[in-house]
C-alpha positions as CSV (number, residue, x, y, z in Angstrom):
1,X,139.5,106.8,154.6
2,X,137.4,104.2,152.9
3,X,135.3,102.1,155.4
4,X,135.9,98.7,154.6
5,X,132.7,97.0,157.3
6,X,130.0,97.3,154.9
7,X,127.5,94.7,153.7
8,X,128.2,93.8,150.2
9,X,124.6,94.5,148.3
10,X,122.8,91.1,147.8
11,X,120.7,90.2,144.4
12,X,116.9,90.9,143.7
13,X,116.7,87.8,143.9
14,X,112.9,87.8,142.8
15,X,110.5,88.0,139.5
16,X,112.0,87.3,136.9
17,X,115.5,86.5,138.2
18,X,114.5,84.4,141.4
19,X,115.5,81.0,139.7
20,X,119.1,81.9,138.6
21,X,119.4,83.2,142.5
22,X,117.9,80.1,143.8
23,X,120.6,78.0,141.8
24,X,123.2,80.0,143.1
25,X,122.3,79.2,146.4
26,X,123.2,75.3,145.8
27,X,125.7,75.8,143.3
28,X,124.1,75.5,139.8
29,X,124.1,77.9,136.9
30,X,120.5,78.0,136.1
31,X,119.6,79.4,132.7
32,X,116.1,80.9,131.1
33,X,115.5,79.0,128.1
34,X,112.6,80.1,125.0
35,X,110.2,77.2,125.2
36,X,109.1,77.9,121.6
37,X,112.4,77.5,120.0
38,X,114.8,76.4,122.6
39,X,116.8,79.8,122.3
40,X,118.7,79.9,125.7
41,X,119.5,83.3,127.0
42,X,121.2,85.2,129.9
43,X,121.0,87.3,131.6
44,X,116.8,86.6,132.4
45,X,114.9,88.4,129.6
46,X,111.0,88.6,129.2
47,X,110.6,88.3,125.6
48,X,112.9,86.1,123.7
49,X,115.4,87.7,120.7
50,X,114.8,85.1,118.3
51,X,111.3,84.4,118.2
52,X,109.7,87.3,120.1
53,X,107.5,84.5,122.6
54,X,106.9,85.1,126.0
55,X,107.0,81.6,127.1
56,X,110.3,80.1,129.0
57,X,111.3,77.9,130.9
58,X,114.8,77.1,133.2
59,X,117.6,74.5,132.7
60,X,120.9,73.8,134.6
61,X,124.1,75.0,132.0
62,X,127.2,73.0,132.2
63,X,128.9,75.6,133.8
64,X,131.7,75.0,131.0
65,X,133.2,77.8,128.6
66,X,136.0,79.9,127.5
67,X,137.2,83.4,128.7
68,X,136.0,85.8,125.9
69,X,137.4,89.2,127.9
70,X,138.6,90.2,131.4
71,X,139.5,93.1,133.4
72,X,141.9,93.5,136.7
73,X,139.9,95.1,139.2
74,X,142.0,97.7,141.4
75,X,139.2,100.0,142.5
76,X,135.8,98.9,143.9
77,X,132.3,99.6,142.6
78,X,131.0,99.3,146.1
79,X,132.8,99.7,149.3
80,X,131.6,96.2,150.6
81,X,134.4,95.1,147.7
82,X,137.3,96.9,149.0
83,X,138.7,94.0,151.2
84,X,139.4,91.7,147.7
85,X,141.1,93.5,145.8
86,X,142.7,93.2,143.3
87,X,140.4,91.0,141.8
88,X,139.5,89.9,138.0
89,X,136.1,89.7,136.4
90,X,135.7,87.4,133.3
91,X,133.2,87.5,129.8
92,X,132.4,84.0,129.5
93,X,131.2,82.3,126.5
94,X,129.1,79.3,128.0
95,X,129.2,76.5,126.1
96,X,125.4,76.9,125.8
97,X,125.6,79.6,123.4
98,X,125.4,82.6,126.0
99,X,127.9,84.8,127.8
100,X,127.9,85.5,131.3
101,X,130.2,87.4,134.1
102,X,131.7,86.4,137.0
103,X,135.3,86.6,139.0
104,X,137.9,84.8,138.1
105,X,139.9,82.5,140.5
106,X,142.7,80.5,140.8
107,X,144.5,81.7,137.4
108,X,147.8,84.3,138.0
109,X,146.9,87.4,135.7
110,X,149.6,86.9,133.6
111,X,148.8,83.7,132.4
112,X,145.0,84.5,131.8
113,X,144.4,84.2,127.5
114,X,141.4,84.7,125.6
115,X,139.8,80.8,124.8
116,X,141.2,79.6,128.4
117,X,138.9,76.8,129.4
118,X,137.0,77.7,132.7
119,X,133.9,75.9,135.0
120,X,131.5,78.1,137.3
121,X,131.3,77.3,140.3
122,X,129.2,79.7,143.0
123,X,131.1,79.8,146.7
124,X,128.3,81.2,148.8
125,X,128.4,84.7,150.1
126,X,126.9,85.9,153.8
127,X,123.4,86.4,152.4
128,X,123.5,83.0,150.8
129,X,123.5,83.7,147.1
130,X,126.5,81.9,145.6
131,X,128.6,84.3,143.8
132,X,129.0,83.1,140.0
133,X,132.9,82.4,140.1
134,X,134.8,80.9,137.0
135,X,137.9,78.5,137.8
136,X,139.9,76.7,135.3
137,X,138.6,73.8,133.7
């Protein structure tokens, strides 16, 4: 028997990552941007894959995109997980020009389509870290 009372594992929310995890915290998707050519990227990176620079610096994204791929969770990755399922995750293409992945809520499975407009939003968690949820737009 699977014991469903564990803590689900908060982020790292330090270094590198800290300000993403601070916006989740009141509800904005905060994204690393290259400030030599403006590149944005996602997940947090040190160097940037255009330009090769070191220098960054944060914005707040729309939160708007499109579904680019899902999958139907029935079995979970951690035990702290086991009390939602069945649950969807979701390949986002952000309207600014990255991909990011979150749940899926508030769309019945078979209706979900690749291109399907969706908004993050980030419903805070125990720790206080919002998890990164996508809802239709």
């Amino acid at each position: 028997m699977t014991d469903t009372t564990l803590a689900r594992p908060s982020p790292h929310a330090e270094g590198l990552s800290a300000p993403y995890w601070e916006g989740t915290q009141r509800g904005a998707l905060i994204l690393q941007r290259c400030a030599e050519c403006g590149t944005p990227r996602h997940y947090p990176q040190v160097l940037c894959a255009a330009c090769h620079s070191d220098r960054y610096d944060w914005f707040q994204a729309s939160g708007h995109g499109t579904v680019h791929s899902w999958t139907h969770c029935h079995h979970a990755f951690h035990p702290g997980f086991v009390q939602d399922l069945p649950y969807t995750l979701v390949t986002v293409d952000l309207d600014e020009g990255v991909r990011a992945l979150g749940r899926l809520e508030g769309v019945a499975p078979e209706t979900l389509r690749l291109g399907l407009p969706v908004l993050a939003t980030f419903p805070l968690r125990p720790d206080g870290f919002g998890q990164l949820t996508f809802v239709p737009a």
